[in-house]
N, C-alpha and C positions, 0 to 999 in steps of 0.2 A: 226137321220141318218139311220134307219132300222126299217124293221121289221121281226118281228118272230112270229111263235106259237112252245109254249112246250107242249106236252101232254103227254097221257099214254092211252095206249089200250090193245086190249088181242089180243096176233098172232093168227089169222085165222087157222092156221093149227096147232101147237102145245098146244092155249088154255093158254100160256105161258102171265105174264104179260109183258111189253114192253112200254118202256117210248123214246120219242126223243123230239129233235129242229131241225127245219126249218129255215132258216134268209136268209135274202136278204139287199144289203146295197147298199150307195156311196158312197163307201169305200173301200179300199184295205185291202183282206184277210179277210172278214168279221170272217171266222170262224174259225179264229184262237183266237178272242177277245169274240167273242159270248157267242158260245154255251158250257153246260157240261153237263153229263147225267151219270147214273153209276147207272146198273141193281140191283133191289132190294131195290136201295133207293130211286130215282128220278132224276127230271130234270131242268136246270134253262137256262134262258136267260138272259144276263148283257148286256142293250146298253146306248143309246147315253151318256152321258159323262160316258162313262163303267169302271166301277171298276170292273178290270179281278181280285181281288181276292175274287168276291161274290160267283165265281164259287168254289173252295172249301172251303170258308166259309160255304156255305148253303148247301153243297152236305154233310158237316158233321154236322150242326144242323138236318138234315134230318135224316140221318144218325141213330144219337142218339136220334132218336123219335119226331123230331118237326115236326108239320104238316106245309104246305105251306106256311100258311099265318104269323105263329108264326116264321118260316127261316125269310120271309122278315123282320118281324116288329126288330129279332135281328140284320138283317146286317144294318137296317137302324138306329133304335138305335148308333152302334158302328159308323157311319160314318159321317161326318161334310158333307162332299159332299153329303151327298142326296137327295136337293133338283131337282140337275140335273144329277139324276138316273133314270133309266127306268129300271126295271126287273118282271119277270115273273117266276113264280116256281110252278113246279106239284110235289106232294110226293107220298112214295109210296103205300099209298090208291088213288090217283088219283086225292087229292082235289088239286085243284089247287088257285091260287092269284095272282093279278100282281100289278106294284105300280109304278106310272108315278111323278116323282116329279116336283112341281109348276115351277120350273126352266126351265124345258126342251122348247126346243123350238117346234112351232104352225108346223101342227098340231100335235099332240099328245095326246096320248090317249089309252083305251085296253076294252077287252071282257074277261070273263071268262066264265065259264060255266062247266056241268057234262055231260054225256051221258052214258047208262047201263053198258059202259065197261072203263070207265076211266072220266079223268078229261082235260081240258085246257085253255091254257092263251094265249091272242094273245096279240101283244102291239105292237105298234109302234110312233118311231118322225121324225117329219120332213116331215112328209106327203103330198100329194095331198090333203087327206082329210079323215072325218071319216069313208068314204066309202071303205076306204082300209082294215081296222078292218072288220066293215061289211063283204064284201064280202069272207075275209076269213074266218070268222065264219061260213057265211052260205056252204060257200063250204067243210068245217070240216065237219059241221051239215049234208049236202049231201052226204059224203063219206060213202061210204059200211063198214063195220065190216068186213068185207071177205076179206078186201083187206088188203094189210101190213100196217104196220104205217108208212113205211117211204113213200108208195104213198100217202095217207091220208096229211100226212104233204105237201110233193111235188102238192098236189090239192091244197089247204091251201095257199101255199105260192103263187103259181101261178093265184090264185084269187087275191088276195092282188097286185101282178103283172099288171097282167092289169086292176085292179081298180087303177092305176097311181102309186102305190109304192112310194117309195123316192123322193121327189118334187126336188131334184139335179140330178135326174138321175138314172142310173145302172152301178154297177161295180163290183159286188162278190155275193155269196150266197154259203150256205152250206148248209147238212144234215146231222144229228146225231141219231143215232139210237140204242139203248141197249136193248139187252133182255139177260137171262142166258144160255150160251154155245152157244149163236147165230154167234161167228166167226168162220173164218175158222178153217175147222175141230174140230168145239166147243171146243177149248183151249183158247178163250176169250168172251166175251158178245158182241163184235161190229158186230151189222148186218147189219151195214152202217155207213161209215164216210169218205162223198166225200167233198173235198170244189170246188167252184172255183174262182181262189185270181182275176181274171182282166179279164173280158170279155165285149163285148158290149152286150151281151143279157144272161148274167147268170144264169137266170134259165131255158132257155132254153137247157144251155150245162148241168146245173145238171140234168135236165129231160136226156138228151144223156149218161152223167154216170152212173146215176142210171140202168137206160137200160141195158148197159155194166155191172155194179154190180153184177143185177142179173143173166145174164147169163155167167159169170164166177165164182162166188161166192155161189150161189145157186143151192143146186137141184133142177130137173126139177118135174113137178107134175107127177101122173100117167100117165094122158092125153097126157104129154109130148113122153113117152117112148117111143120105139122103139124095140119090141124083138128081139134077135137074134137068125135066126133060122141057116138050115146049107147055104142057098145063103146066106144069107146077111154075115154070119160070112168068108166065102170065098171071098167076095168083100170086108171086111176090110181086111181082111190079105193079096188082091193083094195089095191094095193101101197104106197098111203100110211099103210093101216091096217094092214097087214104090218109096216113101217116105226117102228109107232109114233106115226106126225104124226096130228093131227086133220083134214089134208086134204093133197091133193096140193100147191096151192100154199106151204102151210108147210114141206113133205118140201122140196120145190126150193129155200125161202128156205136151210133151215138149212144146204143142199147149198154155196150161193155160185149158183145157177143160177138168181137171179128174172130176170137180163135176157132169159132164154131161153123165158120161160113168161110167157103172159096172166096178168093180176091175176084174171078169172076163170074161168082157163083153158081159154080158150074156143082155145085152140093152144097147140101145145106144140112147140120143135125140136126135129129129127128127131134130133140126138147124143143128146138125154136121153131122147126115149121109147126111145134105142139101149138105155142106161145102164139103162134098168127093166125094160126086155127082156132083157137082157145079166144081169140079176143074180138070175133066177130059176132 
C-alpha cells in the first residue's frame, strides 16, 4: 500500500548526523502509521500490513546497540505476522536493511544501499512496478550532499511518484526528519515533520509544505540576508508603525517570520523586506 525511503546523511551546513523517512501511500494519514526516527539512534519505516509497534520496538533495539539489519531480524523473530510485513530500518552508523515479507502483495519489493555520508532503504507494495524502487534509488543516488535530507528524501519519494507509485492511486504522504537540536529554537531534534492525511496529489502539497517549513522554520543562509543600514532600518520602523507594532521586530514576531529577522534587526531576509515592499 506505500512506499518509503529511510535514510541517514550529514546536514550540509552543521556537518550534524541526520536520519529521516519519506512515504507516500493509498491510504489515509499515511504518517501517522509509517514513519519514526529519533536523532542519535535511527530510523524505521513499518508498512503494508504495518505493525505500528515495530516503530518503538526497533528505535530501542537500535537504541541499545543493534545494527539495522539485527533491529529487523528481532522484530520479525517476535512476530507471527511477518510474513505480511514490509519494513526498512537505518541505524545510527547508517547501515541500513529492509525486509519484504512473502505475504505482501505484487508488486513488492526494496533497495538498500550506502553512500559516503550515510546509509538507505527504499521499499515498497502494491506497486505499478519495480520501477518505482528504481527510480527512487536512483534519484537518492542523484541528490547533492549539500542539499538537506528532508529535500534528498522529498527527491526520492517524488521519483517513486511519477514512476507510477501505488498501483490504487494517491492519498497521503509524509516527512520525517531528526537531527540533534534541529527544532525550533533547538529545544527538540525535529527538523521536519509534515504530513498530508488526504489530498489528490500529496506529494505535491508536501513539496508546498516543506516550502513553507523552511521558510518559517529555518534560517536564512548568508546569501539570504539583508543588512540593515540607517534607510532601510527607517523603512521598517515606518511600516511597523503603519502596521500597528511597536517595532519591526514585533511586526515579524506576530507575522511567524522571527527566524528570518535579527533579534536586533540588524538584517532582515530578502522574502520579508519582499513582503513590506510588496504590501505598499
Amino acid at each position: 500500500m506505500t512506499f518509503s525511503i529511510v535514510a541517514k546523511s550529514l546536514d550540509p551546513v552543521t556537518g550534524e548526523p541526520t536520519w529521516g523517512v519519506a512515504v507516500a501511500s493509498k491510504f489515509l494519514a499515511v504518517g501517522s502509521a509509517v514513519p519514526a526516527a529519533v536523532a542519535g539512534v535511527g530510523a524505521i519505516a513499518t508498512q503494508a500490513e504495518a505493525n505500528v509497534a515495530y516503530k518503538g520496538l526497533a528505535l530501542a533495539h537500535l537504541d541499545e546497540g543493534a545494527t539495522a539489519a539485527v533491529a529487523i531480524e528481532r522484530l520479525l523473530e517476535e512476530d507471527e505476522g511477518r510474513d505480511h510485513r514490509q519494513v526498512g530500518v537505518v541505524d545510527v552508523d547508517g547501515n541500513a536493511a529492509s525486509h519484504t515479507g512473502s505475504a505482501c502483495l505484487d508488486w513488492a519489493g526494496s533497495r538498500t544501499g550506502s553512500t559516503d555520508d550515510g546509509g538507505y532503504a527504499i521499499q515498497g507494495n502494491i506497486l505499478t512496478g519495480p520501477e518505482v524502487v528504481e527510480e527512487m534509488e536512483a534519484a537518492w543516488l542523484a541528490s547533492s550532499p549539500d542539499a538537506p535530507l528532508q529535500r534528498r528524501l522529498l527527491a526520492a519519494l517524488a521519483a517513486g511518484d511519477r514512476a507510477g507509485g501505488d498501483s490504487r492511486g494517491r492519498q497521503s504522504a509524509a516527512i520525517l526528519v531528526v537531527r540533534d537540536e534541529a527544532g525550533y529554537g533547538g529545544n527538540d531534534d525535529i527538523a521536519a515533520d509534515l504530513r498530508i492525511d488526504d489530498h489528490a496529489d500529496p506529494v505535491a502539497e508536501l513539496t508546498r509544505l516543506l516550502d513553507l517549513n523552511d521558510f518559517y522554520l529555518t534560517a536564512p543562509s548568508e546569501a539570504e540576508k539583508v543588512q540593515v543600514g540607517p534607510e532601510i532600518e527607517a523603512e521598517l520602523a515606518t511600516f511597523a508603525a503603519a502596521e500597528g507594532a511597536k517595532d519591526f521586530y514585533t511586526w515579524a514576531a506576530t507575522q511567524n517570520y522571527e527566524m528570518r529577522v535579527a533579534d536586533d534587526v540588524s538584517w532582515v531576509d530578502q522574502r520579508v523586506l519582499d513582503i513590506v515592499r510588496g504590501s505598499k
